[in-house]
MILUM-125304 format. One record per residue: x, y, z of N, C-alpha, C in turn; residue in three letters; residue number from 1. Coordinates in steps of 0.1 Angstrom, whole numbers, plus 5000, padded with zeros to 4 digits. Layout:
BEGIN
PT:n.u:n.v:n.w:ca.u:ca.v:ca.w:c.u:c.v:c.w:bavo:mivex
PT:X:Y:Z:X:Y:Z:X:Y:Z:ALA:NUM;
...
This chain:
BEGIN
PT:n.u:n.v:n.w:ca.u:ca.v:ca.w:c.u:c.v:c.w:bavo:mivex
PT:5049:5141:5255:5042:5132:5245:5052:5129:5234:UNK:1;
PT:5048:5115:5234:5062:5114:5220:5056:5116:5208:UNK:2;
PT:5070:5120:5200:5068:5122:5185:5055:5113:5174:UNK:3;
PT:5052:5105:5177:5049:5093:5168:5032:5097:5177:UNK:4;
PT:5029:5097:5191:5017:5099:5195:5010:5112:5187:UNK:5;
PT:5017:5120:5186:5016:5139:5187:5006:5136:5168:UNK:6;
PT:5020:5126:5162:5012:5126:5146:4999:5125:5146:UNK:7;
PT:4996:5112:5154:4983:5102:5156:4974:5109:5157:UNK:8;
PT:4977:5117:5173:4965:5129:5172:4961:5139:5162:UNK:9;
PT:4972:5144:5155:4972:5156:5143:4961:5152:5132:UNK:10;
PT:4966:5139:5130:4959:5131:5117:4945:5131:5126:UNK:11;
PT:4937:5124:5134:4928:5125:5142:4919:5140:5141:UNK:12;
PT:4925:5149:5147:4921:5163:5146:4916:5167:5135:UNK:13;
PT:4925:5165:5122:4923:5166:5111:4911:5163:5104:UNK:14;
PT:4909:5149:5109:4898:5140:5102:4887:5147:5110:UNK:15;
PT:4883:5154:5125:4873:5156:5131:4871:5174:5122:UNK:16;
PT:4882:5181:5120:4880:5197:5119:4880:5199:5104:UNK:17;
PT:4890:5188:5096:4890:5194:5079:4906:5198:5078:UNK:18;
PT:4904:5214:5084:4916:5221:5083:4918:5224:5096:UNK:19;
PT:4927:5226:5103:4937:5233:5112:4947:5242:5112:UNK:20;
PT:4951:5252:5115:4955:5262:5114:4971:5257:5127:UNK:21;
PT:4985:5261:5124:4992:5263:5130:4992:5264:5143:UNK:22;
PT:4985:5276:5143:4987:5283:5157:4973:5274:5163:UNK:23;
PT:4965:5269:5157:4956:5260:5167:4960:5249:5171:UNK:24;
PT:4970:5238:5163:4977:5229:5167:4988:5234:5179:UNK:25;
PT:4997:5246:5179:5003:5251:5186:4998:5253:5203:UNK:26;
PT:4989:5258:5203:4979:5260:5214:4972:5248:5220:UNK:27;
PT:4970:5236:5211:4964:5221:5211:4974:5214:5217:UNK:28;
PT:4984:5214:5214:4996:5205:5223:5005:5213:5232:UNK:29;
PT:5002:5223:5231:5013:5230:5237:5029:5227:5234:UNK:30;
PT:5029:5232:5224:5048:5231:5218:5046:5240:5209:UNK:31;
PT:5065:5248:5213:5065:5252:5196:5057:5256:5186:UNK:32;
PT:5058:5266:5176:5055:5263:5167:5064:5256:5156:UNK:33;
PT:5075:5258:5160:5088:5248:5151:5085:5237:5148:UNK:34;
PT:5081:5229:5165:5077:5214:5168:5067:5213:5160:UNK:35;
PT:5056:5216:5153:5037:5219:5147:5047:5216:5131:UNK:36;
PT:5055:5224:5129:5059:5226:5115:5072:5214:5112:UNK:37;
PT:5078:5212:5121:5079:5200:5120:5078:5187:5117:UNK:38;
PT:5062:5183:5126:5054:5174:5124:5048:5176:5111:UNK:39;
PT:5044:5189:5109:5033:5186:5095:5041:5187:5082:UNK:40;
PT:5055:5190:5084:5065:5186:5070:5064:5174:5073:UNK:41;
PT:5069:5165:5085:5074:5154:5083:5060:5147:5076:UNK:42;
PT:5048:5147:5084:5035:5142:5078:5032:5144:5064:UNK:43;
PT:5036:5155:5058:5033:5158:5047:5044:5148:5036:UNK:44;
PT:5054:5149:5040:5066:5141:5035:5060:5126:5034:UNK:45;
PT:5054:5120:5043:5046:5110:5048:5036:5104:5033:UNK:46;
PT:5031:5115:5028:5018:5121:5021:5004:5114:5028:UNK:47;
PT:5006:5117:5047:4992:5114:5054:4988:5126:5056:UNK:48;
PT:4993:5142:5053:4986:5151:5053:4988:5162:5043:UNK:49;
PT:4978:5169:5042:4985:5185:5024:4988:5198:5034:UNK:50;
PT:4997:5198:5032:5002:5205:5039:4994:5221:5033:UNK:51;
PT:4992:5232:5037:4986:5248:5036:4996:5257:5037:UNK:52;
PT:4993:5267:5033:5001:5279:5041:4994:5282:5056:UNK:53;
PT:5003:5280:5066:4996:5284:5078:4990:5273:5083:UNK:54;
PT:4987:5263:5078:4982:5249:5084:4983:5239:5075:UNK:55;
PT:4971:5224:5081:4970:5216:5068:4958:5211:5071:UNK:56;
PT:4956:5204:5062:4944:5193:5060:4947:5180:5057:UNK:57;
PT:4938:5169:5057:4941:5154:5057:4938:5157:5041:UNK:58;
PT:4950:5144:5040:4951:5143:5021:4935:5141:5017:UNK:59;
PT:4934:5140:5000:4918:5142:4997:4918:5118:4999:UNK:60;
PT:4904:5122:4996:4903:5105:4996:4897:5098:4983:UNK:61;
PT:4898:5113:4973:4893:5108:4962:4901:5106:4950:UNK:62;
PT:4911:5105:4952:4924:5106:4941:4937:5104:4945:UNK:63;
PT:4945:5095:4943:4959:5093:4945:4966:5103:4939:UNK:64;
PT:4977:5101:4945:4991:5110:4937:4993:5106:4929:UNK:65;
PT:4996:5116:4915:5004:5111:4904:5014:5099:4905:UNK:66;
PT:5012:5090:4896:5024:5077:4893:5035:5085:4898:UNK:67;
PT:5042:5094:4887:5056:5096:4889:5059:5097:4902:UNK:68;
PT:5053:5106:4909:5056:5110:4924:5056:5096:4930:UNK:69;
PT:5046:5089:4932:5050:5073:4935:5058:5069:4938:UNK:70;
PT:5062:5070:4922:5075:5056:4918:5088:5063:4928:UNK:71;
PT:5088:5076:4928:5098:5078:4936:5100:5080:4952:UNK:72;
PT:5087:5076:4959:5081:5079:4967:5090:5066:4976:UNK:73;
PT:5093:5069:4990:5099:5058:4998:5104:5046:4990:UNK:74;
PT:5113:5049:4980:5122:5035:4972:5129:5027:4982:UNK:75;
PT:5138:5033:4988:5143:5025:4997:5138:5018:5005:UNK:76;
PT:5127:5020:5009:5118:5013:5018:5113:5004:5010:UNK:77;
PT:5104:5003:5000:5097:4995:4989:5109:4985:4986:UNK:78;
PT:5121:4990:4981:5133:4982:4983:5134:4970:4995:UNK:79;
PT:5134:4973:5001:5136:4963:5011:5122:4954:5013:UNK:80;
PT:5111:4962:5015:5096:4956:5017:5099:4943:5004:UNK:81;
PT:5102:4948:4992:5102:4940:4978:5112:4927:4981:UNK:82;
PT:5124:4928:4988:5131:4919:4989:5131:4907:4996:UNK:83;
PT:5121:4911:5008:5117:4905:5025:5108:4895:5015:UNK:84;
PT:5097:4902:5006:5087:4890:5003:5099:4881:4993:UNK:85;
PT:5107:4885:4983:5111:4875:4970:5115:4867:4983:UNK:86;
PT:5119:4865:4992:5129:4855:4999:5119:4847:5007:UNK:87;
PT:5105:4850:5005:5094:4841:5006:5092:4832:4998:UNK:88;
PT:5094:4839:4985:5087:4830:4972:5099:4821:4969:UNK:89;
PT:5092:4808:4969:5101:4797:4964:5104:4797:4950:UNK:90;
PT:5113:4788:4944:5116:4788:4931:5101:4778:4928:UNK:91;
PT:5094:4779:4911:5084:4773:4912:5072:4772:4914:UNK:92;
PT:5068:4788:4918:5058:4783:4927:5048:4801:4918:UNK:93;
PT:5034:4795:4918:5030:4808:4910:5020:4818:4920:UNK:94;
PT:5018:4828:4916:5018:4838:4921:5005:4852:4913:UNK:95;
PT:5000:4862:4920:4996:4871:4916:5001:4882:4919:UNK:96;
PT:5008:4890:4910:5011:4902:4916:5004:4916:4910:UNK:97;
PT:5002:4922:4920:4990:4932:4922:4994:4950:4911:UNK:98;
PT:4983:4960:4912:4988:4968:4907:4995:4980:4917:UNK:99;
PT:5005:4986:4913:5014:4998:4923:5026:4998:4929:UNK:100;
PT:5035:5007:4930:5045:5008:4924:5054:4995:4935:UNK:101;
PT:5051:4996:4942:5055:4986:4959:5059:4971:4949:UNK:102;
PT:5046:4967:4942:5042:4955:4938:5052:4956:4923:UNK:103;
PT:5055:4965:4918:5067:4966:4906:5078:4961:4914:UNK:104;
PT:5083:4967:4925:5097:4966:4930:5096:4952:4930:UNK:105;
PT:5085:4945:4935:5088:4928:4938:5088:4923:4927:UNK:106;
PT:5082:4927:4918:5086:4920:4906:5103:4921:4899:UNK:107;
PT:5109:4931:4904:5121:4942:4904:5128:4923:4912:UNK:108;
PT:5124:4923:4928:5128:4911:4936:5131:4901:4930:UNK:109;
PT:5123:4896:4919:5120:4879:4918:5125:4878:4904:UNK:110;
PT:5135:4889:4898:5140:4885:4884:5152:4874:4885:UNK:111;
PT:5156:4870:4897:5165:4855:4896:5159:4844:4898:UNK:112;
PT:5147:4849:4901:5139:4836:4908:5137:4822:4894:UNK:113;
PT:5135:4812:4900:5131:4802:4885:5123:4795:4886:UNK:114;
PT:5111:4792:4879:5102:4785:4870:5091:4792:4875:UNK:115;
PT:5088:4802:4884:5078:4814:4883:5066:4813:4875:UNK:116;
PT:5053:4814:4876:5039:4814:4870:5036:4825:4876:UNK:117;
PT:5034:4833:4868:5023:4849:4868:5014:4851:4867:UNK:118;
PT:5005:4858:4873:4993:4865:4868:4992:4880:4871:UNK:119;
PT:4988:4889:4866:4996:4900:4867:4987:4908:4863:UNK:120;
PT:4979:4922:4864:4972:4931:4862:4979:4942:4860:UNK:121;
PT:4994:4944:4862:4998:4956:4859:5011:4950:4848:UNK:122;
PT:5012:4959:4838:5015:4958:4827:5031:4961:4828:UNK:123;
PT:5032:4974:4837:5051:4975:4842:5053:4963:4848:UNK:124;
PT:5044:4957:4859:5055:4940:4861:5058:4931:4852:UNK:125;
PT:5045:4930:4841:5046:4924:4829:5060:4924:4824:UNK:126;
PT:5058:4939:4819:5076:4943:4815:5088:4938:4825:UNK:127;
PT:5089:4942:4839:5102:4939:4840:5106:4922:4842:UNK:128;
PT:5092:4916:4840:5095:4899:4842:5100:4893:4831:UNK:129;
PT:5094:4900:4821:5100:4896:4806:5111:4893:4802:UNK:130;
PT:5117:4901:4816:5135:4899:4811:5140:4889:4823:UNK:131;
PT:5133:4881:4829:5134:4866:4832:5125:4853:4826:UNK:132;
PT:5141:4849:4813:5134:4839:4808:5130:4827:4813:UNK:133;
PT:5129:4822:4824:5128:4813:4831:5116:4819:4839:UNK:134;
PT:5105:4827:4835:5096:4828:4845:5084:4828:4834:UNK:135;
PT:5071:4825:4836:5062:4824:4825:5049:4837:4835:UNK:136;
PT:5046:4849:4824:5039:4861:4827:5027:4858:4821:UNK:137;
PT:5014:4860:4833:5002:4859:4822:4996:4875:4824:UNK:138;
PT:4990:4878:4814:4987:4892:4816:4973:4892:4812:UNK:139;
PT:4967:4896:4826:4953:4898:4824:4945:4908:4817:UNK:140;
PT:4933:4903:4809:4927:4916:4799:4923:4923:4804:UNK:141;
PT:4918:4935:4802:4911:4943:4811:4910:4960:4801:UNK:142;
PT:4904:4971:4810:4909:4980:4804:4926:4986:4814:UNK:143;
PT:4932:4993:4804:4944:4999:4808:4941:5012:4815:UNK:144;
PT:4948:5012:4825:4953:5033:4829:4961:5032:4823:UNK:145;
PT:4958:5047:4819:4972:5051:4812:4981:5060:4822:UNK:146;
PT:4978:5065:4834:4985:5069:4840:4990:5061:4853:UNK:147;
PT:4991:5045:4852:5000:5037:4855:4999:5024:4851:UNK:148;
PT:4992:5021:4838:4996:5009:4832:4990:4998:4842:UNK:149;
PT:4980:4997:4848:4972:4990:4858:4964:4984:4850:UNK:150;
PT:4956:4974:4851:4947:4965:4840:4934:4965:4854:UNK:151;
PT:4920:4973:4852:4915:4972:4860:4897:4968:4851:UNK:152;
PT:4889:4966:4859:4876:4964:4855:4867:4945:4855:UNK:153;
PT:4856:4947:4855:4850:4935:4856:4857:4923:4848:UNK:154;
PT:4859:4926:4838:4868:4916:4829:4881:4912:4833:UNK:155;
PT:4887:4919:4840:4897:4921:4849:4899:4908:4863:UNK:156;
PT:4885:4915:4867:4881:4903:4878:4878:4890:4872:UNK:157;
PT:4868:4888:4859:4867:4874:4857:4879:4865:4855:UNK:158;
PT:4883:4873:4852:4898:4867:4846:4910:4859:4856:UNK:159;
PT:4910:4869:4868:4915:4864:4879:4911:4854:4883:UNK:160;
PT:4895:4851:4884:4890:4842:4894:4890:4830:4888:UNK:161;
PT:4898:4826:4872:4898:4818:4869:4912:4809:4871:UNK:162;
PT:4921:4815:4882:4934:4810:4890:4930:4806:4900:UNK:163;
PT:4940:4801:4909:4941:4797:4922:4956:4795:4921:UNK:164;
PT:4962:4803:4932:4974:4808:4926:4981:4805:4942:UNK:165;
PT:4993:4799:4944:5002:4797:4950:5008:4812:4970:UNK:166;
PT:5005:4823:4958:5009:4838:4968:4999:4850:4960:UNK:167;
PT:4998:4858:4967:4992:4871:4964:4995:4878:4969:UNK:168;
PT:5005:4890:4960:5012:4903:4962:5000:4912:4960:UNK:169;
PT:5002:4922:4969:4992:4932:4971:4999:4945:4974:UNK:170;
PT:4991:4955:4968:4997:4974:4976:4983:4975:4981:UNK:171;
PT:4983:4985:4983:4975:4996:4990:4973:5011:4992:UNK:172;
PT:4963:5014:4991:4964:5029:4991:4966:5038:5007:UNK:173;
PT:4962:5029:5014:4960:5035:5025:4953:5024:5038:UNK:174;
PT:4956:5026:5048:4954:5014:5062:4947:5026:5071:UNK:175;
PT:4935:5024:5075:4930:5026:5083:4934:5021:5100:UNK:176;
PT:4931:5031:5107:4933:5028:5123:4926:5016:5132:UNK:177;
PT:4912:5013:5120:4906:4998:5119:4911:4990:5116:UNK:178;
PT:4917:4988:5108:4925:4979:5102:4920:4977:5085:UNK:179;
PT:4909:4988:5080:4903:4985:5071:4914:4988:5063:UNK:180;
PT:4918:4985:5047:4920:4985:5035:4917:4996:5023:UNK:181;
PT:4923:5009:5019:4915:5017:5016:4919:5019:5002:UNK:182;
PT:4913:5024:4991:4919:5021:4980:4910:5034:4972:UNK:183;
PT:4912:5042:4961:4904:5053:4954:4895:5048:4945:UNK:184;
PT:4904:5034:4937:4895:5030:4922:4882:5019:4929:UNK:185;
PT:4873:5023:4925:4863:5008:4929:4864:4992:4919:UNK:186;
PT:4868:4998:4905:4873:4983:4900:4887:4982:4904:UNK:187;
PT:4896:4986:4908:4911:4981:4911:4907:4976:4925:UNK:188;
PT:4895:4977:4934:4895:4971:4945:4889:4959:4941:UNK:189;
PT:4881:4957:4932:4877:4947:4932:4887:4933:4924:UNK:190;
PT:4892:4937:4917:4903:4930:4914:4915:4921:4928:UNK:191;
PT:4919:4938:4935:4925:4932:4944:4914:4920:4955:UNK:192;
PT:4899:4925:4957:4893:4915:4967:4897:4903:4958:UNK:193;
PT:4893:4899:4945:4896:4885:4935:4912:4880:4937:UNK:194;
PT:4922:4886:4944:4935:4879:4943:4935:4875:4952:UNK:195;
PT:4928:4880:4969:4926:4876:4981:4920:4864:4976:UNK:196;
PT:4905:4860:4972:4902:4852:4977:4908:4842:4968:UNK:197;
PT:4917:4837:4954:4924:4833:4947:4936:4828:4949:UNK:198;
PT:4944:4834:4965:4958:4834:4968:4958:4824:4978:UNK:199;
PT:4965:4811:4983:4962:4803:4990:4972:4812:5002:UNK:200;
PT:4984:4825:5003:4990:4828:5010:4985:4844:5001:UNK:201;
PT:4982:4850:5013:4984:4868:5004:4993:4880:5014:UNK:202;
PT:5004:4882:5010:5014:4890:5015:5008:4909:5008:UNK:203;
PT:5007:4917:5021:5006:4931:5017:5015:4938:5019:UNK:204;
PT:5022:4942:5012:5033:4956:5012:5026:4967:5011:UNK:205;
PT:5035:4980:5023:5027:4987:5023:5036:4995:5038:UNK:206;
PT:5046:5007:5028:5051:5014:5039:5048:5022:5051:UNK:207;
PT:5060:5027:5054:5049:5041:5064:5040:5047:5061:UNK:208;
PT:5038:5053:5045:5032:5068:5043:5016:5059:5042:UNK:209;
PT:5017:5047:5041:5001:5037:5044:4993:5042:5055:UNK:210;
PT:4995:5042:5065:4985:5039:5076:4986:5051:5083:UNK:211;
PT:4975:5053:5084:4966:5061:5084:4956:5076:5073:UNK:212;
PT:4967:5069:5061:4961:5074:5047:4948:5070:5047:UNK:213;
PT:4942:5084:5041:4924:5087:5037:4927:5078:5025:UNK:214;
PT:4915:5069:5019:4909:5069:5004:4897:5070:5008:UNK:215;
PT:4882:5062:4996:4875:5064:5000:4866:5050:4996:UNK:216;
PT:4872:5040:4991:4870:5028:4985:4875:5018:4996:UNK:217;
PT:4863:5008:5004:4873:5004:5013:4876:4989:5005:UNK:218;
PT:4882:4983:5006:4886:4966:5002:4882:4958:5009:UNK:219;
PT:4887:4961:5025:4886:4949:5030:4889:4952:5044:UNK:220;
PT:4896:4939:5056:4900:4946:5066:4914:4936:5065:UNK:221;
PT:4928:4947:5070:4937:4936:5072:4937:4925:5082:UNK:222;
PT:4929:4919:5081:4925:4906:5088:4919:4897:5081:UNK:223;
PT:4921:4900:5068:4920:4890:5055:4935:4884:5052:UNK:224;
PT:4945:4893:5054:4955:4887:5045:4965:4880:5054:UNK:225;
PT:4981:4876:5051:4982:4867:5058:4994:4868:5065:UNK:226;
PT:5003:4883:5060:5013:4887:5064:5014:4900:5060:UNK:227;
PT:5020:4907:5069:5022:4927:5065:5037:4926:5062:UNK:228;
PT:5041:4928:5055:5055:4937:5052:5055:4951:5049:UNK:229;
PT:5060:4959:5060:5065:4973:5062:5078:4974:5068:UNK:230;
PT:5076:4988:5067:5093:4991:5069:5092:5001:5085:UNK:231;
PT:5084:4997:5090:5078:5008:5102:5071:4997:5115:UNK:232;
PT:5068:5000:5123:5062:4997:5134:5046:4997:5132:UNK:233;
PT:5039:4991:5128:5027:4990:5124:5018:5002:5140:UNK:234;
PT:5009:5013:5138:5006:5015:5149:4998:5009:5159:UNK:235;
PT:4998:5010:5168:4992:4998:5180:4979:4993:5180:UNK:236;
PT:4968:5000:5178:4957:4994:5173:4955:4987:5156:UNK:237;
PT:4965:4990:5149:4971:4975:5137:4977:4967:5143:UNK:238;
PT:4987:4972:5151:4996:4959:5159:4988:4948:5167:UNK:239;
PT:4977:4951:5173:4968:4946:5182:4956:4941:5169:UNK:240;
PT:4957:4946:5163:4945:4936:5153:4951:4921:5147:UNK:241;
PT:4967:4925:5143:4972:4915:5136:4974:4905:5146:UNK:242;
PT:4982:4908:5157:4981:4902:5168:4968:4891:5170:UNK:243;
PT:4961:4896:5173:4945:4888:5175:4947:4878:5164:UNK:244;
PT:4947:4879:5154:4946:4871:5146:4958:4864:5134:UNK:245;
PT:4965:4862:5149:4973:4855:5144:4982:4858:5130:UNK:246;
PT:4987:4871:5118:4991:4876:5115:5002:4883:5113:UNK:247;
PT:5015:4876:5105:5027:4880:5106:5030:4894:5099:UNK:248;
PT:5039:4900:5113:5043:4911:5106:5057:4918:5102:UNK:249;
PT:5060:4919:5090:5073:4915:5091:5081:4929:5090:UNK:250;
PT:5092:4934:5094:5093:4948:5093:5109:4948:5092:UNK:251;
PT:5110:4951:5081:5115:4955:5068:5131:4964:5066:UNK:252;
């Protein structure tokens, strides 16, 4: 069995038992226990599983990781995801970009870009666009997190719905094996549904450690938006949804 099948099932297992123990995954695939510990660093490195002493369990679906851990979370990958979309966006042309850390880096992307129109819910893109004077930022009201400067809530959404906006930058918390959309906050999802239906093009970024992450807030199904940028192989039952529907995927 290959490496990449063996995860699928772990995550799977996980989601059917809670917890698993080592030596039951060991006995389950027959390998190793090296190969078990292996996998569930690498998974955990992932952050699609918490890793235990002696076993693991599937991440919680009620809470993200701390910002900081984020922001440092697969850069180089978000790096490149961030760069694939700026060389979408034309000079001129306006845009929504979404809240999380993926959606910073692209704004990180488009600081040469010129004559740029913003709409923006998170307050760090705010900031690093500022320092392109040739791009005009609008910053939607809303209430603030303070533990990542995200602009979320009803007022949030009306605000949005009063654009029609050229592109829509999107993150994500997590991609289901449906293809659903998974997200913790219930007003940050609703925001993000208002940029979908607002974005005449909506691009999602959204690395490896995405798919097959728990939340518990769904958005939507990737079969709303209009292109995937990752840095991975989307897995085959996402490959086969995008596929169907015609859905570019661009890998990173």
């Amino acid at each position: 069995m290959k490496q990449s099948e063996r995860h699928s099932q772990i995550i799977g297992l996980l989601g059917e038992h809670g917890f698993l123990s080592t030596e039951e995954l060991v006995n389950y695939f027959g390998v190793s226990s090296q190969t078990i510990r292996r996998d569930l660093n690498d998974l955990a490195a992932q952050r699609r599983i918490q890793r235990h002493h002696g076993g693991a369990s599937l991440q919680t679906s009620t809470e993200n990781d701390p910002y900081p851990n984020r922001k440092m979370a697969f850069l180089q990958a978000k790096e490149r995801i961030a760069n694939a979309i700026a060389e979408q966006i034309p000079h001129g042309a306006s845009l929504f970009i979404d809240i999380g850390t993926t959606a910073e880096a692209v704004a990180q992307a488009l600081l040469q870009h010129k004559g740029l129109r913003i709409v923006t819910n998170n307050i760090n893109v705010a900031s690093t666009l500022l320092k392109n004077e040739d791009c005009m930022v609008i910053l939607a009201g809303g209430e603030v997190r303070h533990r990542d400067g995200g602009i979320i809530g009803e007022a949030t959404r009306d605000f949005i719905q009063q654009f029609r906006m050229d592109y829509g930058i999107l993150g994500i918390s997590g991609i289901d094996e449906d293809g659903s959309l998974l997200d913790f906050d219930y007003h940050e999802v609703r925001v993000k549904q208002a940029i979908i239906a607002n974005a005449r093009h909506t691009f999602l970024a959204a690395d490896a450690s995405k798919f097959g992450r728990n939340a518990m807030v769904n958005m939507g199904n990737i079969t709303q938006i209009g292109a995937l940028y990752t840095d991975v192989e989307p897995p085959k039952k996402i490959s086969e949804l995008l596929s169907a529907n015609h859905i570019e995927c661009h890998l990173c």
